[in-house]
N, C-alpha and C positions, 0 to 999 in steps of 0.2 A: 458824144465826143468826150475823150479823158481832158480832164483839166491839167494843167501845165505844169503847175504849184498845188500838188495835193496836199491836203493840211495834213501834217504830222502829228501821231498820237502818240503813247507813249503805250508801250508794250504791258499786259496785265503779268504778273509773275504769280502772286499770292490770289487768284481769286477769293478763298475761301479763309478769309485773314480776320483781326478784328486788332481796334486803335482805342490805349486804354490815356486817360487822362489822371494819373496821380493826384491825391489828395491826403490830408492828414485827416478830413473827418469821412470822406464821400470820394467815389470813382466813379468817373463818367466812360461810357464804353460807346463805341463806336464799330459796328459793322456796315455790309454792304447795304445802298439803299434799296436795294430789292427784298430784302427782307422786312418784317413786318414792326417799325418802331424801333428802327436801326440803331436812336439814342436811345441809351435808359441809365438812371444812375443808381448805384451800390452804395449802399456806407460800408463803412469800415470793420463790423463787426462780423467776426467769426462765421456766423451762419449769414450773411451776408454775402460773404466772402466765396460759400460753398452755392448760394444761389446764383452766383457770377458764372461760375463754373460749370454750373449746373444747364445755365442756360446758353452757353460758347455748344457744350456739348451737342444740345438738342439742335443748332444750327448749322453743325459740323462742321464747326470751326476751328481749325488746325494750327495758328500760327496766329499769333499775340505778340503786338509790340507795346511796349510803354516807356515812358521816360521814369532816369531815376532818381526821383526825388527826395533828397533827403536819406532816412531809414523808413520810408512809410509805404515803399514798393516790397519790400525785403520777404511780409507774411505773404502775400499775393502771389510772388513771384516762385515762394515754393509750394504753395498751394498747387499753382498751375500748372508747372513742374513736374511734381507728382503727380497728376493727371494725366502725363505723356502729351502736354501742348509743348508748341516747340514757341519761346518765348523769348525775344529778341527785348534785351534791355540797352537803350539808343539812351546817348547822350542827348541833354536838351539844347547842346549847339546846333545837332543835326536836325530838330521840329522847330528853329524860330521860322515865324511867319512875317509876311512883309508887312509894313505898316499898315496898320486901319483896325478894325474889331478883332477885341480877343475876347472870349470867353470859354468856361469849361466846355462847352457843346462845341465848339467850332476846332477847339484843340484836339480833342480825341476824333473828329471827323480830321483834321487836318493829317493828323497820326497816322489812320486810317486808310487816305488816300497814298501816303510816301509810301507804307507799306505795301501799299498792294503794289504797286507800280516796283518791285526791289530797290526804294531808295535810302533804306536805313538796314545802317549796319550792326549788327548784336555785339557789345561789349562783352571780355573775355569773363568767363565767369568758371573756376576749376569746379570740380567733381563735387557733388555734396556732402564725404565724410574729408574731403581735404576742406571745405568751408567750414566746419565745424571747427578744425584746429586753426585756420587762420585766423576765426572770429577768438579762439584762445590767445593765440598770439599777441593781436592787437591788444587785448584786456592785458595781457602780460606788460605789455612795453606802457602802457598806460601808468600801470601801477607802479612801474620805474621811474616814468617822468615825476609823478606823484610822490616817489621817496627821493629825488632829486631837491623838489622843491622844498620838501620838511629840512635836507641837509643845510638848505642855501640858509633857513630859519634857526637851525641851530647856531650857523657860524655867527647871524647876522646877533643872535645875544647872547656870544662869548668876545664877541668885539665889542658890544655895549659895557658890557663887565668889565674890559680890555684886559681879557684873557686871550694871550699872543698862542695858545695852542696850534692851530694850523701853518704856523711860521716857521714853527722846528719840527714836524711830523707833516709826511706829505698825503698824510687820510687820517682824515679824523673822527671817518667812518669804520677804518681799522681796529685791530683786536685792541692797538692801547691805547687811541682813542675813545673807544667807548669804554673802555675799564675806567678812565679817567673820568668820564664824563657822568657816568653812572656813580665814579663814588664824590661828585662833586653834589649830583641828588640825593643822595645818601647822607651827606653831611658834614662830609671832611671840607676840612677848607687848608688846611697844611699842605703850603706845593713839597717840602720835602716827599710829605707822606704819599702825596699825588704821584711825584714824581716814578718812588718806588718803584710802580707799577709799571711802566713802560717793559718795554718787549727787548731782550738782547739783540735784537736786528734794527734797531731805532740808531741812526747816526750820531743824531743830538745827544751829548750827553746830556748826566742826571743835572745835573747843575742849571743847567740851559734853558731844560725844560720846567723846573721848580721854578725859574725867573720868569719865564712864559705864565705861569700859574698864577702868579701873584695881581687877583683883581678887584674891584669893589667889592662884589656881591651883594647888588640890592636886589631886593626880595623883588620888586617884578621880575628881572630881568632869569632870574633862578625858578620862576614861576613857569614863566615863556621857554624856559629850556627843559624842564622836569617835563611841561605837555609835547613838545616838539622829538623830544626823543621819547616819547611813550609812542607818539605818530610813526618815527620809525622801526617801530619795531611791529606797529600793525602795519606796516605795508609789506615789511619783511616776511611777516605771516602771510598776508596776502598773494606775493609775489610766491611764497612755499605750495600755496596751493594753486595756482594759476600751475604750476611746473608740474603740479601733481597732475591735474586736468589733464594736459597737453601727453601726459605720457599714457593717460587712459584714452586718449582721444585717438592717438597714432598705433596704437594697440589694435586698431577696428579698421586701420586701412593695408592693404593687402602688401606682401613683401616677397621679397626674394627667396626664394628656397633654399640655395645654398647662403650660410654663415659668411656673410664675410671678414676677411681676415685681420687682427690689430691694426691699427694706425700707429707710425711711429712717431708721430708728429702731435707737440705739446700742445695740448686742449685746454683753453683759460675762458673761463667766466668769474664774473664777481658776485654771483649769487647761487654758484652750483658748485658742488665737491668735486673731487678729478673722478669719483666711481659713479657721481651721476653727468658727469660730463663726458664720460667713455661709453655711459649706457644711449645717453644719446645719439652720441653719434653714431654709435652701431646702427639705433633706429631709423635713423637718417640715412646711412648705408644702404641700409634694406629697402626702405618707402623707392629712394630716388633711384634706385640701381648705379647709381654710380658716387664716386666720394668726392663731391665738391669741396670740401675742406683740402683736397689736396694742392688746388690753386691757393698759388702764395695771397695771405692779407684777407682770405675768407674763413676765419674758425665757425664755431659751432652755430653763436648765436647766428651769425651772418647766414648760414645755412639751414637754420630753423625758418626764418623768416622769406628765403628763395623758396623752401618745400614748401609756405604754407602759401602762400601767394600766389605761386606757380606752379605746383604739383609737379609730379614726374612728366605727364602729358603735354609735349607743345607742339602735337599736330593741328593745332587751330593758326599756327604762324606756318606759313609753308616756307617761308627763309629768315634766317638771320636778321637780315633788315626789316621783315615785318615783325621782328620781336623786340629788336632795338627801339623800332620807333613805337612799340605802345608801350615800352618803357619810358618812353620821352628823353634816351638819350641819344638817338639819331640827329646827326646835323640837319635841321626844317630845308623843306624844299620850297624855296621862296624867289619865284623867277616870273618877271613879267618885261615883257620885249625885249628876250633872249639874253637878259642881265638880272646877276641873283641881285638881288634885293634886302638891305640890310635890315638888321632888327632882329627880335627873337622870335620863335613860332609860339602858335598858344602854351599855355603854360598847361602842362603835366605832373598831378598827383602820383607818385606810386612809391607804395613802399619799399617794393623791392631794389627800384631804380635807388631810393634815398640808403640802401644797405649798401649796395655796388658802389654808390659814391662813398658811403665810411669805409669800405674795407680800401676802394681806393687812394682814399688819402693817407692810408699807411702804410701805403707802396714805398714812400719813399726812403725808408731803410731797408729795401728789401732785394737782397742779393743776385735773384735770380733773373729770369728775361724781363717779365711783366714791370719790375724795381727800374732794372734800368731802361726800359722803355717811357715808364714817368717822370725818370730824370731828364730823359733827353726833352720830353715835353714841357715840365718846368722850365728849362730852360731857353724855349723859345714863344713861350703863351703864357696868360696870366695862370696863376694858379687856379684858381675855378675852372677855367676851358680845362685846364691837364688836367685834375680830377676826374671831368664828366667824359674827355676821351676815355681816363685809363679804364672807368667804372663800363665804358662802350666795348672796350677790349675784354674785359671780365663779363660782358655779356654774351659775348659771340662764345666767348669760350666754354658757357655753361650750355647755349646752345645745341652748340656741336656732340658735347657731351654727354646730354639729355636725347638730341636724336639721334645721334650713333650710337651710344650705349657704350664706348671707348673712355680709357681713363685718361687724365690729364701726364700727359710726360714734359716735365721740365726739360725744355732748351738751352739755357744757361745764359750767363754774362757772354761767352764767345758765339753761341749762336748772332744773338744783337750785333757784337760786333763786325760779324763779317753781312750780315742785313743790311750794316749802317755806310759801310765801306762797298757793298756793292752800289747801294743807294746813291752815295757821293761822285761816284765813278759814273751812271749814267746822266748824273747830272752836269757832268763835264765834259761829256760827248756830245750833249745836246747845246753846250756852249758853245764848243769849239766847232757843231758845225753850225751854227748861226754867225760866226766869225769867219768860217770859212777858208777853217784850219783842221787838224788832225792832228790826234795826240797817240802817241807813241810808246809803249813803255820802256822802261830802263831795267836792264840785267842786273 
Protein backbone atom coordinates (compact mmCIF):
# COMPACT_ATOMS: atom_id res chain seq x y z
CA UNK A 1 0.00 0.00 0.00
CA UNK A 2 1.49 3.62 -1.23
CA UNK A 3 2.00 5.80 1.70
CA UNK A 4 -0.04 9.08 1.95
CA UNK A 5 2.98 11.51 2.69
CA UNK A 6 5.76 10.13 0.73
CA UNK A 7 8.93 11.75 2.14
CA UNK A 8 10.40 14.23 -0.33
CA UNK A 9 13.80 14.29 -1.64
CA UNK A 10 15.54 16.65 -3.51
CA UNK A 11 16.35 16.06 -7.06
CA UNK A 12 20.26 14.98 -7.82
CA UNK A 13 21.42 17.54 -10.76
CA UNK A 14 25.35 17.32 -10.61
CA UNK A 15 26.11 13.59 -9.79
CA UNK A 16 29.45 13.71 -10.61
CA UNK A 17 30.41 17.20 -8.81
CA UNK A 18 33.03 17.84 -6.03
CA UNK A 19 32.79 20.68 -2.83
CA UNK A 20 36.13 22.59 -2.39
CA UNK A 21 36.66 24.25 1.19
CA UNK A 22 39.06 27.42 0.57
CA UNK A 23 42.08 27.91 2.62
CA UNK A 24 45.13 30.34 2.67
CA UNK A 25 47.64 27.38 3.66
CA UNK A 26 45.43 23.76 2.73
CA UNK A 27 41.98 22.82 0.59
CA UNK A 28 39.71 20.46 1.86
CA UNK A 29 37.81 18.68 -1.22
CA UNK A 30 34.83 16.88 -0.84
CA UNK A 31 33.32 14.40 -3.44
CA UNK A 32 30.70 11.75 -3.58
CA UNK A 33 30.50 9.28 -0.67
CA UNK A 34 30.71 6.55 -2.89
CA UNK A 35 33.93 7.01 -3.74
CA UNK A 36 36.95 5.84 -2.13
CA UNK A 37 37.95 8.65 0.92
CA UNK A 38 35.72 11.24 -0.35
CA UNK A 39 37.66 13.84 1.99
CA UNK A 40 41.17 14.52 1.40
CA UNK A 41 43.17 17.60 1.87
CA UNK A 42 45.51 19.77 -0.53
CA UNK A 43 47.92 22.45 0.43
CA UNK A 44 48.40 25.17 -1.28
CA UNK A 45 51.40 24.67 -3.24
CA UNK A 46 51.75 24.46 -6.87
CA UNK A 47 52.25 20.75 -7.37
CA UNK A 48 49.75 20.29 -4.93
CA UNK A 49 47.61 22.13 -6.70
CA UNK A 50 48.19 19.92 -9.96
CA UNK A 51 47.60 16.82 -7.66
CA UNK A 52 44.02 18.17 -6.80
CA UNK A 53 43.40 18.13 -10.32
CA UNK A 54 44.99 15.47 -11.04
CA UNK A 55 42.81 13.35 -8.91
CA UNK A 56 39.02 15.36 -9.73
CA UNK A 57 40.15 13.93 -13.06
CA UNK A 58 40.82 10.34 -12.33
CA UNK A 59 37.06 10.34 -10.54
CA UNK A 60 35.56 11.98 -13.54
CA UNK A 61 34.75 14.79 -11.91
CA UNK A 62 33.26 17.43 -14.02
CA UNK A 63 31.84 20.31 -11.89
CA UNK A 64 33.60 22.14 -8.92
CA UNK A 65 32.22 24.56 -6.66
CA UNK A 66 34.08 26.61 -4.02
CA UNK A 67 33.67 29.53 -1.96
CA UNK A 68 35.56 32.73 -2.66
CA UNK A 69 37.68 33.51 -0.19
CA UNK A 70 39.70 36.26 -0.05
CA UNK A 71 42.56 36.00 -3.15
CA UNK A 72 43.42 32.35 -2.05
CA UNK A 73 40.73 30.77 -4.66
CA UNK A 74 42.08 32.90 -7.69
CA UNK A 75 45.53 30.19 -8.45
CA UNK A 76 42.99 27.03 -8.09
CA UNK A 77 40.40 28.41 -9.80
CA UNK A 78 42.52 28.88 -13.12
CA UNK A 79 44.17 25.84 -12.69
CA UNK A 80 40.91 24.16 -12.90
CA UNK A 81 39.74 26.28 -15.59
CA UNK A 82 42.28 25.40 -17.73
CA UNK A 83 41.53 21.86 -17.26
CA UNK A 84 38.11 22.25 -18.82
CA UNK A 85 36.25 21.71 -15.25
CA UNK A 86 33.34 23.77 -15.13
CA UNK A 87 33.84 25.66 -11.83
CA UNK A 88 31.16 27.40 -9.97
CA UNK A 89 32.62 30.20 -7.74
CA UNK A 90 29.47 30.75 -4.86
CA UNK A 91 29.28 33.32 -2.51
CA UNK A 92 29.79 32.34 1.20
CA UNK A 93 26.27 33.79 1.85
CA UNK A 94 25.04 31.04 -0.14
CA UNK A 95 27.20 27.74 2.11
CA UNK A 96 26.30 29.18 5.83
CA UNK A 97 25.35 26.31 7.75
CA UNK A 98 22.75 26.13 10.45
CA UNK A 99 24.05 26.31 13.82
CA UNK A 100 26.11 23.55 15.56
CA UNK A 101 29.67 22.03 14.25
CA UNK A 102 31.68 23.74 11.73
CA UNK A 103 34.81 22.46 10.64
CA UNK A 104 37.03 22.25 7.29
CA UNK A 105 35.57 18.57 6.56
CA UNK A 106 32.07 19.34 7.23
CA UNK A 107 32.34 22.53 4.98
CA UNK A 108 33.51 21.14 1.74
CA UNK A 109 31.00 17.97 2.44
CA UNK A 110 28.41 20.73 3.13
CA UNK A 111 29.57 22.39 -0.33
CA UNK A 112 29.29 19.29 -1.83
CA UNK A 113 25.96 18.34 -1.01
CA UNK A 114 24.26 22.20 -2.19
CA UNK A 115 26.04 21.39 -5.29
CA UNK A 116 25.05 18.44 -6.27
CA UNK A 117 21.47 18.84 -5.50
CA UNK A 118 21.77 22.55 -8.12
CA UNK A 119 21.67 24.68 -5.17
CA UNK A 120 24.59 27.19 -5.68
CA UNK A 121 24.80 29.51 -8.03
CA UNK A 122 28.30 30.41 -10.00
CA UNK A 123 29.39 34.14 -9.69
CA UNK A 124 29.84 36.14 -13.07
CA UNK A 125 33.22 35.74 -13.80
CA UNK A 126 34.40 37.45 -17.74
CA UNK A 127 36.60 35.71 -20.26
CA UNK A 128 40.16 35.06 -19.09
CA UNK A 129 42.14 37.69 -21.43
CA UNK A 130 39.24 40.36 -20.33
CA UNK A 131 40.49 39.18 -16.60
CA UNK A 132 43.89 39.90 -17.33
CA UNK A 133 43.10 43.56 -18.15
CA UNK A 134 40.64 44.07 -15.30
CA UNK A 135 43.18 42.78 -12.90
CA UNK A 136 45.20 45.89 -14.84
CA UNK A 137 42.59 48.11 -14.23
CA UNK A 138 42.06 47.60 -10.60
CA UNK A 139 46.19 48.05 -10.08
CA UNK A 140 45.68 51.22 -12.26
CA UNK A 141 42.85 52.93 -10.09
CA UNK A 142 44.90 51.78 -6.97
CA UNK A 143 47.92 53.59 -7.93
CA UNK A 144 45.56 56.68 -8.39
CA UNK A 145 44.00 56.44 -5.09
CA UNK A 146 47.70 56.19 -3.86
CA UNK A 147 48.86 59.42 -5.84
CA UNK A 148 45.65 61.05 -4.30
CA UNK A 149 46.78 60.31 -0.92
CA UNK A 150 50.61 61.75 -1.50
CA UNK A 151 48.59 65.01 -2.96
CA UNK A 152 46.37 65.41 0.37
CA UNK A 153 50.40 65.13 2.13
CA UNK A 154 51.74 67.74 -0.03
CA UNK A 155 49.00 70.23 0.65
CA UNK A 156 48.81 69.12 4.39
CA UNK A 157 52.77 70.68 4.55
CA UNK A 158 52.29 73.66 2.45
CA UNK A 159 49.57 74.70 4.97
CA UNK A 160 52.06 73.87 7.90
CA UNK A 161 54.56 76.39 6.14
CA UNK A 162 51.20 78.47 5.64
CA UNK A 163 51.87 78.64 2.00
CA UNK A 164 48.14 79.65 0.87
CA UNK A 165 49.10 78.14 -2.78
CA UNK A 166 45.78 75.99 -3.34
CA UNK A 167 43.62 79.12 -2.48
CA UNK A 168 44.45 81.15 -5.63
CA UNK A 169 45.20 78.03 -8.17
CA UNK A 170 42.56 75.34 -8.38
CA UNK A 171 45.33 72.24 -8.93
CA UNK A 172 48.16 72.23 -7.37
CA UNK A 173 48.85 69.14 -9.04
CA UNK A 174 48.88 71.40 -12.30
CA UNK A 175 51.67 72.52 -14.65
CA UNK A 176 52.15 75.67 -12.21
CA UNK A 177 51.68 74.01 -9.34
CA UNK A 178 54.30 71.87 -9.60
CA UNK A 179 56.72 74.34 -11.36
CA UNK A 180 56.22 75.98 -8.13
CA UNK A 181 56.54 73.45 -5.89
CA UNK A 182 59.62 72.02 -7.54
CA UNK A 183 61.51 75.15 -7.49
CA UNK A 184 60.46 75.68 -3.78
CA UNK A 185 62.90 72.10 -3.54
CA UNK A 186 65.23 73.55 -5.42
CA UNK A 187 65.64 76.38 -3.25
CA UNK A 188 64.04 79.48 -4.16
CA UNK A 189 62.14 80.95 -1.66
CA UNK A 190 61.33 84.57 -3.37
CA UNK A 191 57.37 84.54 -3.97
CA UNK A 192 58.11 87.16 -6.63
CA UNK A 193 60.57 84.75 -8.30
CA UNK A 194 57.91 81.93 -7.45
CA UNK A 195 55.31 83.70 -8.69
CA UNK A 196 56.97 84.18 -12.30
CA UNK A 197 56.34 81.02 -13.02
CA UNK A 198 52.59 80.50 -13.15
CA UNK A 199 50.86 79.78 -16.39
CA UNK A 200 48.99 82.63 -18.58
CA UNK A 201 45.71 80.84 -17.93
CA UNK A 202 46.09 81.16 -14.03
CA UNK A 203 43.19 83.76 -12.81
CA UNK A 204 44.95 84.87 -9.85
CA UNK A 205 47.19 87.42 -10.54
CA UNK A 206 51.04 87.53 -9.95
CA UNK A 207 50.70 89.71 -6.99
CA UNK A 208 48.28 87.21 -5.33
CA UNK A 209 49.83 84.53 -5.82
CA UNK A 210 53.68 85.90 -4.50
CA UNK A 211 51.35 86.84 -1.19
CA UNK A 212 50.15 83.06 -1.24
CA UNK A 213 53.95 82.30 -1.32
CA UNK A 214 55.05 83.99 1.56
CA UNK A 215 55.68 80.98 4.50
CA UNK A 216 57.87 79.93 7.20
CA UNK A 217 59.96 77.44 5.69
CA UNK A 218 61.17 75.04 8.38
CA UNK A 219 63.23 72.46 7.39
CA UNK A 220 60.88 69.60 8.47
CA UNK A 221 58.16 70.63 6.91
CA UNK A 222 60.32 71.26 3.23
CA UNK A 223 61.79 67.87 4.12
CA UNK A 224 57.95 66.29 4.26
CA UNK A 225 57.39 68.13 0.95
CA UNK A 226 60.68 67.48 -1.20
CA UNK A 227 59.71 63.31 -0.17
CA UNK A 228 55.89 63.63 -0.88
CA UNK A 229 56.42 65.12 -4.19
CA UNK A 230 59.32 62.63 -5.17
CA UNK A 231 56.20 60.08 -4.21
CA UNK A 232 54.29 61.63 -6.80
CA UNK A 233 56.11 61.47 -9.31
CA UNK A 234 56.68 57.66 -8.79
CA UNK A 235 53.23 56.91 -8.89
CA UNK A 236 52.92 59.10 -11.98
CA UNK A 237 55.52 56.49 -13.34
CA UNK A 238 53.63 53.92 -12.00
CA UNK A 239 50.28 54.98 -13.27
CA UNK A 240 52.55 55.46 -17.02
CA UNK A 241 53.10 52.01 -16.85
CA UNK A 242 49.90 50.35 -15.58
CA UNK A 243 48.36 52.39 -19.08
CA UNK A 244 51.17 50.88 -20.90
CA UNK A 245 50.18 47.35 -19.65
CA UNK A 246 46.43 47.71 -20.30
CA UNK A 247 47.23 48.64 -23.89
CA UNK A 248 49.48 45.50 -24.31
CA UNK A 249 46.84 43.70 -22.60
CA UNK A 250 43.72 44.82 -24.89
CA UNK A 251 46.06 44.15 -27.84
CA UNK A 252 45.40 40.10 -27.27
CA UNK A 253 41.76 40.47 -27.14
CA UNK A 254 39.83 40.00 -30.24
CA UNK A 255 38.07 43.10 -32.19
CA UNK A 256 36.11 44.17 -34.87
CA UNK A 257 37.18 43.98 -38.30
CA UNK A 258 36.00 47.09 -39.66
CA UNK A 259 37.78 50.52 -38.15
CA UNK A 260 35.55 52.32 -36.62
CA UNK A 261 34.89 55.70 -37.40
CA UNK A 262 36.26 59.21 -35.09
CA UNK A 263 34.46 60.26 -32.20
CA UNK A 264 33.45 63.69 -32.17
CA UNK A 265 33.02 63.88 -28.81
CA UNK A 266 35.80 65.53 -26.18
CA UNK A 267 37.88 62.75 -24.59
CA UNK A 268 39.31 64.08 -21.03
CA UNK A 269 41.54 62.12 -18.65
CA UNK A 270 44.01 63.61 -16.03
CA UNK A 271 46.63 61.21 -16.61
CA UNK A 272 46.55 60.48 -20.55
CA UNK A 273 47.26 62.99 -23.64
CA UNK A 274 44.26 63.58 -26.21
CA UNK A 275 46.49 60.94 -28.87
CA UNK A 276 46.54 58.33 -26.17
CA UNK A 277 43.06 59.19 -25.14
CA UNK A 278 41.64 58.78 -28.97
CA UNK A 279 43.86 55.62 -29.11
CA UNK A 280 41.93 54.40 -26.49
CA UNK A 281 39.07 54.76 -27.22
CA UNK A 282 39.30 53.38 -30.70
CA UNK A 283 40.42 50.17 -28.49
CA UNK A 284 37.47 50.23 -26.63
CA UNK A 285 35.46 50.80 -30.02
CA UNK A 286 36.72 47.64 -31.20
CA UNK A 287 36.91 45.25 -27.94
CA UNK A 288 33.11 46.31 -27.14
CA UNK A 289 31.57 46.58 -30.61
CA UNK A 290 29.82 49.41 -29.85
CA UNK A 291 30.73 53.20 -28.42
CA UNK A 292 29.64 53.40 -24.97
CA UNK A 293 31.31 56.86 -24.48
CA UNK A 294 28.54 57.90 -26.60
CA UNK A 295 26.11 57.93 -23.55
CA UNK A 296 26.08 61.39 -22.08
CA UNK A 297 28.46 61.39 -18.41
CA UNK A 298 30.44 58.18 -19.46
CA UNK A 299 34.07 59.17 -21.05
CA UNK A 300 36.92 57.00 -21.50
CA UNK A 301 37.96 56.03 -18.12
CA UNK A 302 34.30 55.21 -17.28
CA UNK A 303 34.35 52.85 -20.16
CA UNK A 304 37.76 51.26 -19.51
CA UNK A 305 36.55 50.04 -16.30
CA UNK A 306 32.66 48.79 -17.83
CA UNK A 307 34.93 46.73 -20.65
CA UNK A 308 37.15 45.35 -18.00
CA UNK A 309 34.50 44.24 -15.58
CA UNK A 310 32.09 43.25 -17.92
CA UNK A 311 33.55 42.41 -21.24
CA UNK A 312 31.52 42.77 -24.40
CA UNK A 313 29.78 39.30 -23.45
CA UNK A 314 26.48 39.46 -21.20
CA UNK A 315 24.73 36.39 -22.26
CA UNK A 316 25.31 35.08 -18.72
CA UNK A 317 22.24 37.82 -17.76
CA UNK A 318 19.32 36.76 -19.89
CA UNK A 319 17.56 40.41 -18.98
CA UNK A 320 18.12 43.72 -18.08
CA UNK A 321 17.03 43.11 -14.59
CA UNK A 322 19.27 40.18 -14.02
CA UNK A 323 22.20 42.62 -14.91
CA UNK A 324 21.05 45.41 -12.83
CA UNK A 325 20.65 43.47 -9.91
CA UNK A 326 24.25 41.85 -9.92
CA UNK A 327 25.26 45.29 -10.34
CA UNK A 328 23.46 45.86 -6.91
CA UNK A 329 21.50 48.71 -8.47
CA UNK A 330 18.25 47.15 -8.88
CA UNK A 331 15.57 48.24 -6.18
CA UNK A 332 15.77 44.61 -3.51
CA UNK A 333 12.92 42.60 -3.55
CA UNK A 334 11.88 42.72 0.02
CA UNK A 335 8.18 41.40 0.46
CA UNK A 336 6.71 39.28 3.30
CA UNK A 337 2.76 38.98 3.77
CA UNK A 338 2.11 40.61 0.49
CA UNK A 339 3.82 44.10 1.94
CA UNK A 340 7.29 45.37 0.74
CA UNK A 341 9.32 45.58 3.58
CA UNK A 342 11.52 48.56 4.40
CA UNK A 343 15.29 48.66 4.80
CA UNK A 344 18.12 48.09 2.35
CA UNK A 345 19.04 44.62 0.54
CA UNK A 346 22.44 43.07 1.18
CA UNK A 347 25.03 45.18 0.34
CA UNK A 348 26.88 44.90 -3.19
CA UNK A 349 30.58 45.30 -4.13
CA UNK A 350 31.07 46.26 -7.77
CA UNK A 351 32.99 48.31 -9.60
CA UNK A 352 31.35 48.88 -12.43
CA UNK A 353 27.99 49.73 -10.48
CA UNK A 354 30.50 52.35 -8.23
CA UNK A 355 31.49 53.95 -12.22
CA UNK A 356 27.71 54.21 -13.24
CA UNK A 357 27.23 55.86 -10.13
CA UNK A 358 30.34 58.60 -10.77
CA UNK A 359 29.43 59.17 -14.31
CA UNK A 360 25.93 59.55 -12.89
CA UNK A 361 26.46 62.19 -10.67
CA UNK A 362 27.49 64.21 -13.44
CA UNK A 363 24.39 64.06 -15.14
CA UNK A 364 23.39 66.85 -13.61
CA UNK A 365 24.60 69.54 -16.12
CA UNK A 366 24.04 67.49 -18.77
CA UNK A 367 21.65 68.68 -21.47
CA UNK A 368 20.47 65.79 -23.02
CA UNK A 369 17.49 63.00 -22.01
CA UNK A 370 19.55 61.02 -19.45
CA UNK A 371 20.46 65.11 -17.58
CA UNK A 372 17.09 65.92 -17.41
CA UNK A 373 15.84 62.70 -16.43
CA UNK A 374 18.20 63.15 -13.08
CA UNK A 375 16.93 66.55 -12.57
CA UNK A 376 13.58 65.67 -12.39
CA UNK A 377 14.87 62.78 -9.90
CA UNK A 378 16.70 65.27 -7.79
CA UNK A 379 14.06 66.85 -7.39
CA UNK A 380 11.70 64.51 -5.92
CA UNK A 381 14.27 61.86 -3.81
CA UNK A 382 17.47 62.36 -1.89
CA UNK A 383 20.28 62.70 -3.87
CA UNK A 384 22.00 59.24 -3.41
CA UNK A 385 18.39 57.30 -4.36
CA UNK A 386 18.71 59.90 -7.87
CA UNK A 387 22.21 58.82 -8.46
CA UNK A 388 21.77 55.12 -8.00
CA UNK A 389 18.35 55.34 -10.38
CA UNK A 390 20.18 57.49 -12.96
CA UNK A 391 23.43 55.05 -12.66
CA UNK A 392 20.22 51.96 -13.16
CA UNK A 393 19.24 53.91 -16.34
CA UNK A 394 22.97 53.91 -17.61
CA UNK A 395 22.84 50.33 -16.98
CA UNK A 396 19.94 49.17 -19.05
CA UNK A 397 21.28 51.36 -21.52
CA UNK A 398 24.66 49.67 -21.89
CA UNK A 399 22.68 46.56 -21.70
CA UNK A 400 20.62 46.85 -24.58
CA UNK A 401 23.59 48.11 -26.47
CA UNK A 402 25.93 45.30 -25.70
CA UNK A 403 23.17 42.75 -26.57
CA UNK A 404 21.74 44.25 -29.64
CA UNK A 405 24.83 45.55 -30.87
CA UNK A 406 22.78 49.10 -31.79
CA UNK A 407 24.33 52.44 -31.02
CA UNK A 408 23.17 54.90 -28.48
CA UNK A 409 20.71 57.67 -30.29
CA UNK A 410 20.27 60.65 -28.16
CA UNK A 411 16.38 61.49 -27.45
CA UNK A 412 16.78 64.95 -26.32
CA UNK A 413 15.31 67.57 -23.70
CA UNK A 414 11.87 67.28 -25.87
CA UNK A 415 11.82 63.77 -25.97
CA UNK A 416 11.53 63.97 -21.76
CA UNK A 417 9.35 66.49 -22.09
CA UNK A 418 6.49 65.14 -23.95
CA UNK A 419 7.46 61.47 -21.59
CA UNK A 420 6.78 63.67 -18.57
CA UNK A 421 3.54 65.30 -19.90
CA UNK A 422 2.11 62.18 -21.11
CA UNK A 423 3.03 60.73 -17.61
CA UNK A 424 1.10 63.63 -15.93
CA UNK A 425 -1.81 63.21 -17.98
CA UNK A 426 -2.50 59.46 -16.98
CA UNK A 427 -2.05 60.43 -13.77
CA UNK A 428 -5.08 62.63 -13.88
CA UNK A 429 -7.26 60.27 -15.55
CA UNK A 430 -6.59 57.93 -12.94
CA UNK A 431 -7.64 60.72 -10.56
CA UNK A 432 -10.46 61.90 -12.08
CA UNK A 433 -11.71 58.47 -12.30
CA UNK A 434 -11.38 57.54 -8.72
CA UNK A 435 -13.52 60.96 -8.24
CA UNK A 436 -15.74 59.90 -10.41
CA UNK A 437 -15.31 62.67 -12.98
CA UNK A 438 -13.87 63.01 -16.47
CA UNK A 439 -11.62 65.33 -17.92
CA UNK A 440 -12.12 66.99 -21.01
CA UNK A 441 -9.72 68.83 -23.11
CA UNK A 442 -9.71 72.31 -24.20
CA UNK A 443 -9.14 73.74 -27.96
Amino acid sequence: MARKNPKQRFEVVHPHCAGIDIGGGEHWVAVGPHHENPVRKFFTFTDDLIKLADWLEELKVKVVAMEATGVYWIPLYELLDARGFQVYLVNSRSTRQISGRKSDVLDCQWIWQLMSHGLLRGAFRPADAICSVRALVRQRASKVRDQAQTLNRIQKALTQMNVQLANVISDISGVTGMKILRAIIAGERNPEKLAELSDRRIRATKDTIARSLQGNWRAEHLHALEQEVACYDFFEQQIAGCDAAISDAMEQLPVLDDAPQPSKKVLRSPHRSTADQAALHQALWRIMGVDLTAIPTIGVDTALVLASEIGPDLSRFPTSQHFCSWLGLAPPTRISGGRQLSGRGPKVVNRAAQALKQAASNARNEKGFVGASHRARLSRMDTSCAIKATAHQLARLIYAMLTKGQAYVEQGMDAFEARSQERQLRALLRKARKLGMELTSVA
